[in-house]
C-alpha positions as CSV (number, residue, x, y, z in Angstrom):
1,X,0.0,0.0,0.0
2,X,2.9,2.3,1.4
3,X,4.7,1.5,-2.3
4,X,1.5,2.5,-4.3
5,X,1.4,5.8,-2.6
6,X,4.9,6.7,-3.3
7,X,4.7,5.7,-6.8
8,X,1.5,8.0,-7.3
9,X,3.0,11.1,-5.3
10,X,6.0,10.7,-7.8
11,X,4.1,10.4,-10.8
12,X,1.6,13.3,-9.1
13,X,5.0,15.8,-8.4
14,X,6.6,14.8,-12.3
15,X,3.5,15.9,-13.7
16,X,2.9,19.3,-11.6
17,X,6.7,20.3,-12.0
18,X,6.1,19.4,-16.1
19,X,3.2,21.2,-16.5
20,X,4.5,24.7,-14.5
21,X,7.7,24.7,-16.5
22,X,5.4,25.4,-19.3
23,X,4.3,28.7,-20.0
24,X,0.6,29.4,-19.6
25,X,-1.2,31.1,-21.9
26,X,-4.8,32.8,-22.4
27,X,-7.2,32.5,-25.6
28,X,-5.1,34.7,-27.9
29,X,-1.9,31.9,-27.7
30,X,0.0,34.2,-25.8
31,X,1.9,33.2,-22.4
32,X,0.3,34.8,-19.6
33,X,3.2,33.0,-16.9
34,X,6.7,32.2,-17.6
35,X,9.3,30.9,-15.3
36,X,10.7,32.9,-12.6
37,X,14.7,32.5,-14.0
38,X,16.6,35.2,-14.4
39,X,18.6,35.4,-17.4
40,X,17.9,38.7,-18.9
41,X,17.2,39.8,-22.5
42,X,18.0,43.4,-23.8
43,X,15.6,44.0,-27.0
44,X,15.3,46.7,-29.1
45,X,12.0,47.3,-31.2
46,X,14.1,49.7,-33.4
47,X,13.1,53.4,-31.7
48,X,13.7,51.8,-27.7
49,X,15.4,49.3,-25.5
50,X,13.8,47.1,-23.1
51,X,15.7,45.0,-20.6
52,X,13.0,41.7,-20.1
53,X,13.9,39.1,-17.3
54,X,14.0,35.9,-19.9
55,X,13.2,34.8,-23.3
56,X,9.6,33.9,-22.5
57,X,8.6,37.5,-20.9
58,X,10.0,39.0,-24.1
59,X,8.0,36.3,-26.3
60,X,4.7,37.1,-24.1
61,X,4.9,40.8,-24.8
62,X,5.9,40.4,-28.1
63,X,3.2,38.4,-28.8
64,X,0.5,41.0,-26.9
65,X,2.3,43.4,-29.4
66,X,1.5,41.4,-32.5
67,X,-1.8,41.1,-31.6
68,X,-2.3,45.0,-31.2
69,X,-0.6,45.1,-34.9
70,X,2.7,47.1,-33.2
71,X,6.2,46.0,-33.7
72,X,7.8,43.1,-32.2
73,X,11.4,43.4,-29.9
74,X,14.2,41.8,-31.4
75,X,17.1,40.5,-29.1
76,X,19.8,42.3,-29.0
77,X,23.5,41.7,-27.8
78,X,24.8,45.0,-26.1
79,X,23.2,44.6,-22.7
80,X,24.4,48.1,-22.2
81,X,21.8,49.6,-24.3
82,X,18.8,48.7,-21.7
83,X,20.7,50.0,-18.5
């Protein structure tokens, strides 16, 4: 019984950590959450910089943007150029 338990709290906790490494999104396709890791992004949308956290927060707001019909942010690699 004990092993039966421990095999579905494992499966349980595999599937929970799988499913909130994904971001979530809403009805237009466009993540609403993203992971919490640090690893930031300086983008430039050809008039101004903006320095995003990660690759998914620049992806979700990109994608709110394309949905307005505005211009997307593009990686770039001075990192300088957002601070």
């Amino acid at each position: 019984m004990l092993a039966k338990f421990v095999i579905v709290f494992i499966l349980l906790s595999v599937l929970s950590f799988t499913c909130l490494a994904q971001p979530l999104e809403n009805r237009s396709g466009c993540p609403q959450i993203c992971p919490d890791n640090y690893d930031p992004i300086c983008a430039t949308d050809g008039n101004s910089f903006l320095e995003f956290p990660n690759s998914c927060e620049m992806d979700a707001h990109n994608c709110q943007l394309l949905s307005d019909s505005k211009q997307a942010f593009e990686t770039t690699l001075d990192l300088d150029m957002c601070r």
